[in-house]
SETIKOL-762868 format. One record per residue (C-alpha): x negated, y, z negated; residue in three letters. Coordinates in pm, whole numbers, padded with zeros to 5 digits, always signed. Layout:
N
XYZala;...
END
This chain:
626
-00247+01840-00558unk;-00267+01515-00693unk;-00166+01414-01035unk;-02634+00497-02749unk;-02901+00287-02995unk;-03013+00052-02791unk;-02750-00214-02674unk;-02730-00522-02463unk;-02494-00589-02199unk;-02478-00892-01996unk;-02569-00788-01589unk;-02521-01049-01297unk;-02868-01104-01099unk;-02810-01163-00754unk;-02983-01392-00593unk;-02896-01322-00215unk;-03017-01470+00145unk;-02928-01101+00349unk;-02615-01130+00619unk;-02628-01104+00921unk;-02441-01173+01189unk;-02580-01434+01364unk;-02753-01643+01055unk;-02595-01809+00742unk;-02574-01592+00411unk;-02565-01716+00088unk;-02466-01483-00185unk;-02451-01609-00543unk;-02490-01484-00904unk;-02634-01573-01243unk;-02620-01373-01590unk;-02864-01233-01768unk;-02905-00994-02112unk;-03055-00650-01986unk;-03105-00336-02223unk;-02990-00077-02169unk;-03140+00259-02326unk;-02817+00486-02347unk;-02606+00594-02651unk;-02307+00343-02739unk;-02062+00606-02661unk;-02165+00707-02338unk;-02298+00340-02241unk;-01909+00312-02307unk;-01849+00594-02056unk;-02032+00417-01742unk;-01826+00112-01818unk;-01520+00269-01790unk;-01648+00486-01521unk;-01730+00178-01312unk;-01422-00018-01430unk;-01233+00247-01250unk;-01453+00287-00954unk;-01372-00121-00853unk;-01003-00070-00943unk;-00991+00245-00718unk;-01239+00118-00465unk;-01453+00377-00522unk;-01798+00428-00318unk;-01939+00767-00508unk;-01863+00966-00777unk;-01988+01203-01052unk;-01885+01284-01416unk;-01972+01545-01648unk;-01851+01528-02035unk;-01846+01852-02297unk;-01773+01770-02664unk;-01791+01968-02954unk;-01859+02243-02640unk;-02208+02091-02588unk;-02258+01933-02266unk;-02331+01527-02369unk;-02336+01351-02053unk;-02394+01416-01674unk;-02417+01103-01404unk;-02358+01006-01148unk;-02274+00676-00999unk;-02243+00450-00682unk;-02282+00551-00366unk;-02236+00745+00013unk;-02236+00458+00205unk;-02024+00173+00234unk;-02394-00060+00281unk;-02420+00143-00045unk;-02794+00184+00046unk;-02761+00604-00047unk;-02735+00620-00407unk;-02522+00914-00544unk;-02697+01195-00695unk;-02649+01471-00953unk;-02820+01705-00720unk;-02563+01658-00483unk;-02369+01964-00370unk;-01981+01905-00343unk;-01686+02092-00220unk;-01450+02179-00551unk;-01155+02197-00335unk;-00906+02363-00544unk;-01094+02364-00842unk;-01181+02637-00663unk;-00867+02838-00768unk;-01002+02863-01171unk;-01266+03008-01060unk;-01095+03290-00860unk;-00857+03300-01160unk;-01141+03365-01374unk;-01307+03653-01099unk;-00956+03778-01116unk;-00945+03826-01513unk;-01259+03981-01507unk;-01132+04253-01272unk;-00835+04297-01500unk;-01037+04314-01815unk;-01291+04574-01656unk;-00978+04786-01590unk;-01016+04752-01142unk;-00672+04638-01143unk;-00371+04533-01372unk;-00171+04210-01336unk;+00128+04382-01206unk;-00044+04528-00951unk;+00101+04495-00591unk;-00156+04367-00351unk;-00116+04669-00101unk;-00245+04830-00383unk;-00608+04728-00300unk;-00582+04532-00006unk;-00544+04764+00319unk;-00538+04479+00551unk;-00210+04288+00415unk;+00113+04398+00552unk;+00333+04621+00325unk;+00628+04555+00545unk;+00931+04377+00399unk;+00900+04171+00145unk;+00491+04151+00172unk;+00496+04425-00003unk;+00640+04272-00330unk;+00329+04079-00371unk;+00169+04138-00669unk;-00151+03985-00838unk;+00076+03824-01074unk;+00215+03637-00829unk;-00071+03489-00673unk;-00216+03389-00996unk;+00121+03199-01070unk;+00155+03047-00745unk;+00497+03255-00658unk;+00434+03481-00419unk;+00597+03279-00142unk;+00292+03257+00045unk;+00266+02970+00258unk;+00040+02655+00198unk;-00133+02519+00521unk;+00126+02602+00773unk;+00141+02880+01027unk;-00177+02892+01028unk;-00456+03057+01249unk;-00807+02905+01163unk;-00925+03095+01500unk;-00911+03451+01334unk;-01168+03341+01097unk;-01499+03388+01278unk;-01785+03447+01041unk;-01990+03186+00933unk;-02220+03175+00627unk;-02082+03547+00519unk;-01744+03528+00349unk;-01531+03761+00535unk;-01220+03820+00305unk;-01050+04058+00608unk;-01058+03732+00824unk;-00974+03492+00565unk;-00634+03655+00502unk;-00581+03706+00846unk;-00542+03326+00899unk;-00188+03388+00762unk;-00093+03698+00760unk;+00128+03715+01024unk;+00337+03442+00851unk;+00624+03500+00710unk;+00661+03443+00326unk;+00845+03125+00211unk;+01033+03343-00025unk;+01085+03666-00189unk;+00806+03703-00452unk;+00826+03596-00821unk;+01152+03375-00730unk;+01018+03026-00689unk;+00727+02845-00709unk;+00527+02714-00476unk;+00148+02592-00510unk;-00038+02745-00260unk;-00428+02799-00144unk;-00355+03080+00098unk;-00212+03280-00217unk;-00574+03216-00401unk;-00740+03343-00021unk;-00513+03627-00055unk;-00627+03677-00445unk;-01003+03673-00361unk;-00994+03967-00108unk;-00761+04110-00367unk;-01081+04090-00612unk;-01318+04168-00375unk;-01131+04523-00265unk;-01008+04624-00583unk;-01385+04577-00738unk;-01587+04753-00438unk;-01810+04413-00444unk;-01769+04150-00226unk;-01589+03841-00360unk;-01898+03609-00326unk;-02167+03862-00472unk;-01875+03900-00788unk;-01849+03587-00896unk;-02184+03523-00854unk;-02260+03843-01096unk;-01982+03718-01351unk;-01959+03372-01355unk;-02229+03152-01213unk;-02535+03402-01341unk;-02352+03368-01716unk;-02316+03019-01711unk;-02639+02953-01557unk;-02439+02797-01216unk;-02773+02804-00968unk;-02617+02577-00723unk;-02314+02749-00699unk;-02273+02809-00357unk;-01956+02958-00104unk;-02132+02757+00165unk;-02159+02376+00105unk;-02286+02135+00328unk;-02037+01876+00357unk;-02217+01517+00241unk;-01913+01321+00399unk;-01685+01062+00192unk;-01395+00822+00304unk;-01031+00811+00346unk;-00816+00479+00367unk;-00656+00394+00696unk;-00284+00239+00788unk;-00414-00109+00707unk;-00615+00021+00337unk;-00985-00018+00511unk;-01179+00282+00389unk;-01325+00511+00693unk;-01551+00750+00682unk;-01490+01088+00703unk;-01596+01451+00700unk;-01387+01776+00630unk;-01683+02016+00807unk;-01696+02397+00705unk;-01465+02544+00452unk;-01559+02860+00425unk;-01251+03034+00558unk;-01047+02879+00272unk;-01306+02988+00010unk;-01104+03173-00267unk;-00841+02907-00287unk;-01084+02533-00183unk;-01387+02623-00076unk;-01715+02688-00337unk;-01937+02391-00427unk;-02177+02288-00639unk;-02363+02030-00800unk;-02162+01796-01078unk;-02374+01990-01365unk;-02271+02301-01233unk;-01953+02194-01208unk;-01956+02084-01612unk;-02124+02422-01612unk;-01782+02582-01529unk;-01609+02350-01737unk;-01753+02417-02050unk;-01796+02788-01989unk;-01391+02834-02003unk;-01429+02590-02301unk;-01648+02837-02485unk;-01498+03172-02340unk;-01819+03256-02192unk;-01665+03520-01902unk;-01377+03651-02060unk;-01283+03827-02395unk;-00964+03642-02367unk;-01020+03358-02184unk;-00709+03179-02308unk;-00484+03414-02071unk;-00545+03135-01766unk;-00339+02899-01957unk;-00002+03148-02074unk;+00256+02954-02029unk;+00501+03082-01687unk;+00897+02939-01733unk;+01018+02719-01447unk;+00680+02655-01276unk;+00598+02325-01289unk;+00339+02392-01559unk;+00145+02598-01349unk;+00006+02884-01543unk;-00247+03138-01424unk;-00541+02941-01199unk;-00463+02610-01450unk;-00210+02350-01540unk;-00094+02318-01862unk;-00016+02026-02046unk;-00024+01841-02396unk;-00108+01528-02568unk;+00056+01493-02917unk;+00085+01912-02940unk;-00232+01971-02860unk;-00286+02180-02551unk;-00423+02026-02252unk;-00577+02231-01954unk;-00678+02076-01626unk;-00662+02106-01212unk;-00719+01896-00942unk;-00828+01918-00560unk;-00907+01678-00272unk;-00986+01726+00047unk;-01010+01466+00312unk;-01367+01363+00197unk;-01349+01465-00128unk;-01169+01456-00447unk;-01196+01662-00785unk;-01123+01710-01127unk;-01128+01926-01443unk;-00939+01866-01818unk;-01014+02007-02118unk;-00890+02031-02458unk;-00981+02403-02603unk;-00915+02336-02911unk;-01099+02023-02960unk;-01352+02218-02714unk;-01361+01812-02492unk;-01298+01825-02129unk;-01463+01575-01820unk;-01525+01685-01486unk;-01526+01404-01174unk;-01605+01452-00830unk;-01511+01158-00591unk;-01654+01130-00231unk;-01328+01020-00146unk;-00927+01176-00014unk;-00647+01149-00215unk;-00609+00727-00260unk;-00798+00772-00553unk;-00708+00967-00890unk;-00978+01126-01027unk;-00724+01230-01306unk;-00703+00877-01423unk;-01070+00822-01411unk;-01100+01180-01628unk;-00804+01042-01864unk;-00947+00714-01887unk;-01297+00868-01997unk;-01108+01136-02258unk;-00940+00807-02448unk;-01370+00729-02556unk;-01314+01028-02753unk;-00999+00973-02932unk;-00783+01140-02646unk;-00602+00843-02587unk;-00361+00911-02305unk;-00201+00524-02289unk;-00278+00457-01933unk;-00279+00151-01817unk;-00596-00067-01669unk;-00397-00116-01319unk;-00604-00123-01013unk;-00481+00207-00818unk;-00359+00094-00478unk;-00245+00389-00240unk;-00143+00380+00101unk;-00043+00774+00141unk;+00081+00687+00477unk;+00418+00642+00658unk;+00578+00318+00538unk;+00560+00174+00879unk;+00214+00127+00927unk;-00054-00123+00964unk;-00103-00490+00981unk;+00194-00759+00944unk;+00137-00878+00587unk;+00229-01189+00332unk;+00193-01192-00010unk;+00249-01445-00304unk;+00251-01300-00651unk;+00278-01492-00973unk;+00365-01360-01336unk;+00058-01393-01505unk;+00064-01061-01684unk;-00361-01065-01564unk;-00259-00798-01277unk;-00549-00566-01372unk;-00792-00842-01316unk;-00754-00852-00955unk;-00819-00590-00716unk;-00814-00598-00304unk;-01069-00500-00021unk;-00930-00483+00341unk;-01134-00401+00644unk;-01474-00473+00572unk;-01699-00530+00808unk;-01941-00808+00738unk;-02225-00603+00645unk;-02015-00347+00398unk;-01810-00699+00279unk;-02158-00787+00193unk;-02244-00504+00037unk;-01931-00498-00110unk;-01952-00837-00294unk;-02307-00772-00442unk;-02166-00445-00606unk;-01850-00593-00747unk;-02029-00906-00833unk;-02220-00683-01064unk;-01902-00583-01228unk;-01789-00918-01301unk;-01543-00991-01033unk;-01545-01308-00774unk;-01391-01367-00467unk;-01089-01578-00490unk;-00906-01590-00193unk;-01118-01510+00201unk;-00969-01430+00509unk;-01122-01289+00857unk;-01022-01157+01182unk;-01089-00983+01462unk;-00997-00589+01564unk;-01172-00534+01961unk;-01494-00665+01924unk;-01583-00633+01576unk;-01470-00905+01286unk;-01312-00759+00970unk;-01290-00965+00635unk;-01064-00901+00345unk;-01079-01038+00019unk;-00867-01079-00375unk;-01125-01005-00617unk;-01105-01134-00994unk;-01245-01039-01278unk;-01407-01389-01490unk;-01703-01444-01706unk;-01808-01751-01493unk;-02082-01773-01175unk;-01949-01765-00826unk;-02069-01776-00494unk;-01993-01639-00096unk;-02140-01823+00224unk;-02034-01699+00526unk;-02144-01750+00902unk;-02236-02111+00859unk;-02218-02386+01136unk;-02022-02736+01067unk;-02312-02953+00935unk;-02485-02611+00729unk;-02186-02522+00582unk;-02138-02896+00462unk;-02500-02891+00358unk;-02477-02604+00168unk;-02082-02692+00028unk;-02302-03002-00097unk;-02583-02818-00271unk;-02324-02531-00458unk;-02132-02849-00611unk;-02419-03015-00747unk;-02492-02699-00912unk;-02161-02684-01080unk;-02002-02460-00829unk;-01668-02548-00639unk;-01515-02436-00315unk;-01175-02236-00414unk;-01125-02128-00035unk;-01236-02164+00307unk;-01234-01988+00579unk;-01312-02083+00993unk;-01372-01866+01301unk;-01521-01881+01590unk;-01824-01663+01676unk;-01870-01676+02083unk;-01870-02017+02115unk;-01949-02151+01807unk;-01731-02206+01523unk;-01805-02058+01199unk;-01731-02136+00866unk;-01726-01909+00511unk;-01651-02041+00157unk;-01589-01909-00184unk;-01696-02065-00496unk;-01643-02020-00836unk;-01813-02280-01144unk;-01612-02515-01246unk;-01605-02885-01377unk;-01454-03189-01221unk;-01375-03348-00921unk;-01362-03197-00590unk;-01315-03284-00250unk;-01334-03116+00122unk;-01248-03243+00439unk;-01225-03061+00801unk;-01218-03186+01174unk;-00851-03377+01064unk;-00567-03458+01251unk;-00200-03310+01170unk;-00165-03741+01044unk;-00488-03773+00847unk;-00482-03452+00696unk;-00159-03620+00525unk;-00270-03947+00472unk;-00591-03705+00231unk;-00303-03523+00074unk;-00187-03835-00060unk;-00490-04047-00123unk;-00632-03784-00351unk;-00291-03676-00531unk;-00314-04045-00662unk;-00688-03991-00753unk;-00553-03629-00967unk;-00715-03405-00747unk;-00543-03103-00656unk;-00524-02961-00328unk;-00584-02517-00299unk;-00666-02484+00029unk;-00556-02542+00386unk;-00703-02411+00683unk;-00558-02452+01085unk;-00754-02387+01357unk;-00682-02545+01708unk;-00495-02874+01617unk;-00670-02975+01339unk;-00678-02912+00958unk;-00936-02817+00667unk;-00834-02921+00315unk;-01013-02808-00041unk;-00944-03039-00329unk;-01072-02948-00710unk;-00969-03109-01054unk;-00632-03067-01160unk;-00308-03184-01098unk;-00283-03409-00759unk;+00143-03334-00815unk;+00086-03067-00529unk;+00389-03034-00223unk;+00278-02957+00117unk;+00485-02866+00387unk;+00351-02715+00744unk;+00407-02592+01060unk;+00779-02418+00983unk;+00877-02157+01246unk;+00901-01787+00994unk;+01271-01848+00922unk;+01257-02205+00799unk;+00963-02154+00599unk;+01111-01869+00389unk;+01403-02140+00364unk;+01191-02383+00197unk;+01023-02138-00016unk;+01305-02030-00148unk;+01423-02411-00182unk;+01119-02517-00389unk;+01165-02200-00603unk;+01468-02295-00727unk;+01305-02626-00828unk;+01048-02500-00987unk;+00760-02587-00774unk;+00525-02233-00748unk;+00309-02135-00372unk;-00075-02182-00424unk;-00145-02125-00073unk;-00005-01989+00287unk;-00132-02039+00613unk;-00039-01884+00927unk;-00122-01863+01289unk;+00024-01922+01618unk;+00128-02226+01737unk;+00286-02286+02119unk;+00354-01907+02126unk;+00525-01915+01838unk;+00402-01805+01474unk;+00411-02103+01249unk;+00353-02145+00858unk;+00201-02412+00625unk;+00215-02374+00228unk;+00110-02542-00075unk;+00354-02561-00426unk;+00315-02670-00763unk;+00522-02706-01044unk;+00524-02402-01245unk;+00772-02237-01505unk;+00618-01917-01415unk;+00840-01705-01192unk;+00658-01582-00909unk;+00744-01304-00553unk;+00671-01343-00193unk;+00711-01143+00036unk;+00593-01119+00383unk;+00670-00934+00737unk;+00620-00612+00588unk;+00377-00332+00754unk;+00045-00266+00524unk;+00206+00026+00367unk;+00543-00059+00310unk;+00379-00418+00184unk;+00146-00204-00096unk;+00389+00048-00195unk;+00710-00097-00235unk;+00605-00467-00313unk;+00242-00521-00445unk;+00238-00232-00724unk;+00592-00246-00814unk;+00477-00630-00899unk;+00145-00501-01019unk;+00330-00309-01293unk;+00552-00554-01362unk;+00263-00825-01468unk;+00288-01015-01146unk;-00103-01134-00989unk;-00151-01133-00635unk;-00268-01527-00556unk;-00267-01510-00238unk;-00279-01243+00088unk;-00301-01317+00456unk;-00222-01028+00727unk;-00121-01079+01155unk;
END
């Protein structure tokens, strides 16, 4: 588990010259007023709903809202691919994962109501096939519903003994951990546990005479008018972050065998479906029962979580599978709740995005606007990384993309373009054959631009053109492609002055430093490749410190040096130098306290450093990886 009148908003039109990998791109952006024929309130949903998909780095998802018990609003959003060329649909079936488990809650309840079993029940009771040695036989449905049966969750497991395939077995589901031992005596501890809702489905399906996919078929999705309810989804894929936090794609294949406890799917109205049908007590005569409070568990009631937000009671649950994520909260007194499916593992929170929509409606759950950066790895994995953060207190302004290739950073760019963020600091590499870009994206109200893939006298062409349209380079970026050197810049509209110079010696890239620190230009960029230097110059103050090529020791010395001076990083370069890595940085003088680290692995880098600083106010200026 995982924790409209009409109205005008102002859109960016792209105006784009496609990528590819052997010609130049240009990508830039202009505003313009386009209505848009939605309610206010729920025109307010899709902007929070897309706020949180570029915080979370979010490729798909879909929502469904119930107020006043009424379903209001059901969209979805994004897309499947990381071209983002497959728009998401509300047709699309998607696993529930452990959403799942309300639902066999629900079946269960129904079977108690219509007197086929009690609550206290043992399992051997109705279920032939589970051992009634030992302390198996202590099991009762109780338990199960509660999550305290000690039955295990994912380990000891044999997938093999599940066989059938489009035709729920419930014999062969529980056989996939029977022979386990439990993790405790029942009714002592808790422990959450899908196997235990597996186990709770055949006990349904036995004590009722019906099979478990025909009952809640019968009882639940016929009454709430589920049609796309189905114990057999096809899985439409989703993504999962790697060690370095590049977004892979991914696909969980059949979950049939786990059906009871993560495995039915549906359709995100469907899904609402569900959600407002235990809003409105549609299948049961008490359907409050799911959410009795059970001492010492963690909240964990019968099927749901319960919470509360100023005394009022809050029910929800979550799932994810590798592909997928899911969520459902509700309020049933207020009869609110919002239901979000993700086509993504567990980096995201889909509670946050639910939470976030809930506040619209006066369920304001104070959660910050921080992007969500999660590793969910071990600590020691992934790139080499360097980062220089400065107390701004605009941290949820700027979010991060890693591994991209130049296609998806393409695509990428477009879509967050859209949702007012630029590109503020570039940087590109190679992994085998293919080249990978990473970006810091910021949210502003001004134009920016993105060439990439340009040669020498194109890219100076085109640097020419953008700054005669008001635009200025803010970084720059060089590679070579076979034998041909490359060059990528990002631009953002600005006034003023500006300057760039490449092809320079160690000695003249000095003697530019200080000719245009007299002429008030400020230096914001530096670039090494080979033996000679790239410099980017804008308006501002020419007071800017430059220091280069210190071996990784000496450099953190002089950081640390012009910290306590008060002079603040802009800009770090590294690369290799003789065999050994070497370092270049720019300062300025700055009050504002800033943090850099750097020699950390990915993880470690985005757990422990960047959102600890994140929360504290700190922005990320600056991010380079080896």
């Amino acid at each position: 588990m995982k924790r409209s009148v009409h109205s005008t908003r102002a859109r960016f039109i792209q105006v784009i010259i496609l990528l590819a990998l052997v010609t130049p791109v240009l990508l830039s952006l202009s505003k313009e007023d386009k209505k848009q024929n939605t309610p206010p309130f729920l025109a307010s949903v899709d902007k929070v709903v897309e706020d949180q998909m570029a915080k979370q780095e979010i490729y798909g998802c879909a929502v469904g809202v119930v107020q006043n018990g009424n379903i209001v609003h059901v969209k979805a959003y994004g897309h499947h691919d990381k071209l983002r060329t497959k728009p998401f649909s509300v047709n699309t079936i998607f696993r529930w994962a452990s959403v799942s488990k309300p639902l066999t809650a629900v079946a269960a309840f129904k079977a108690i109501e219509t007197k086929k079993m009690a609550l206290d029940d043992k399992v051997t009771k109705h279920v032939s096939y589970w051992p009634s040695t030992g302390n198996k036989d202590d099991v009762t449905i109780r338990n199960l519903l509660n999550n305290r049966s000690g039955v295990n969750h994912y380990t000891n497991i044999k997938k093999a003994n599940y066989k059938s395939k489009n035709n729920f077995n419930a014999k062969q589901c529980v056989e996939v951990f029977s022979s386990a031992a439990l993790d405790f005596d029942p009714g002592t501890q808790y422990n959450y546990t899908t196997f235990g809702f597996n186990l709770l489905g055949a006990t349904v399906e036995e004590a009722t005479n019906t099979p478990f996919e025909t009952y809640v078929k019968n009882n639940i999705a016929n009454k709430a008018g589920m049609t796309s309810l189905t114990a057999y989804p096809s899985d439409p894929g989703g993504f999962e972050k790697d060690c370095n936090g590049a977004i892979v794609n991914r696909t969980e294949g059949s979950v049939e065998w786990k059906l009871p406890g993560g495995g039915w799917g549906s359709n995100i109205t469907d899904f609402t479906r569900f959600m407002q049908g235990l809003i409105n007590g549609t299948f049961l005569s008490n359907t409050s029962a799911l959410w009795q409070s059970v001492s010492n568990n963690n909240n964990y009631c019968f099927g749901t979580i319960r919470d509360a937000l100023k005394g009022e009671t809050y029910v929800w649950h979550n799932g994810a599978h590798n592909d997928v994520s899911t969520y459902m909260g509700f309020f049933p007194a207020s009869k609110l709740g919002v239901v979000v499916i993700i086509n993504a593992d567990a980096y995201v929170s889909e509670g946050r995005m639910a939470k976030k929509i809930q506040a619209l409606f006066g369920k304001d759950w104070n959660i910050d606007d921080l992007p969500v950066n999660y590793c969910g790895k071990n600590l020691n994995c992934g790139d080499n990384m360097v980062g220089v953060w400065r107390k701004n207190n605009t941290a949820e302004k700027t979010i991060i993309r890693r591994g991209y290739s130049t296609e998806e950073f393409n695509a990428e760019w477009k879509w967050l373009l859209d949702k007012g963020y630029y590109c503020s600091d570039l940087d590109t590499y190679t992994k085998g054959n293919a080249r990978i870009w990473d970006g810091i994206f910021k949210k502003t109200n001004k134009k920016s631009a993105l060439i990439r893939n340009y040669n020498h006298n194109d890219f100076n062409t085109k640097w020419k053109e953008l700054s005669n349209k008001g635009y200025r380079l803010v970084d720059v970026e060089t590679y070579m492609d076979g034998t041909t050197r490359k060059w990528a810049g990002a631009f953002l509209e600005m006034n003023g002055g500006y300057a760039l110079h490449r092809e320079m010696s160690h000695d003249e890239m000095h003697d530019k430093w200080s000719e245009y620190s007299k002429k008030g230009l400020k230096l914001v960029d530096i670039e090494r490749y080979g033996n000679k230097w790239a410099g980017v110059w804008i308006a501002g103050d020419g007071n800017v410190a430059m220091y280069r090529n210190f071996e990784t020791t000496d450099f953190r010395d002089k950081r640390r040096e012009m910290n306590d001076n008060g002079w603040r990083l802009i800009d770090v370069d590294t690369y290799m130098d003789g065999g050994k890595r070497k370092w270049s940085g720019l300062w300025e003088k700055s009050p504002t306290p800033e943090h850099y680290i750097y020699g950390y692995d990915h993880c470690e880098w985005l757990t422990n450093y960047h959102n600890k600083y994140d929360n504290e106010g700190y922005e990320l200026m600056d991010m380079e990886s080896w």
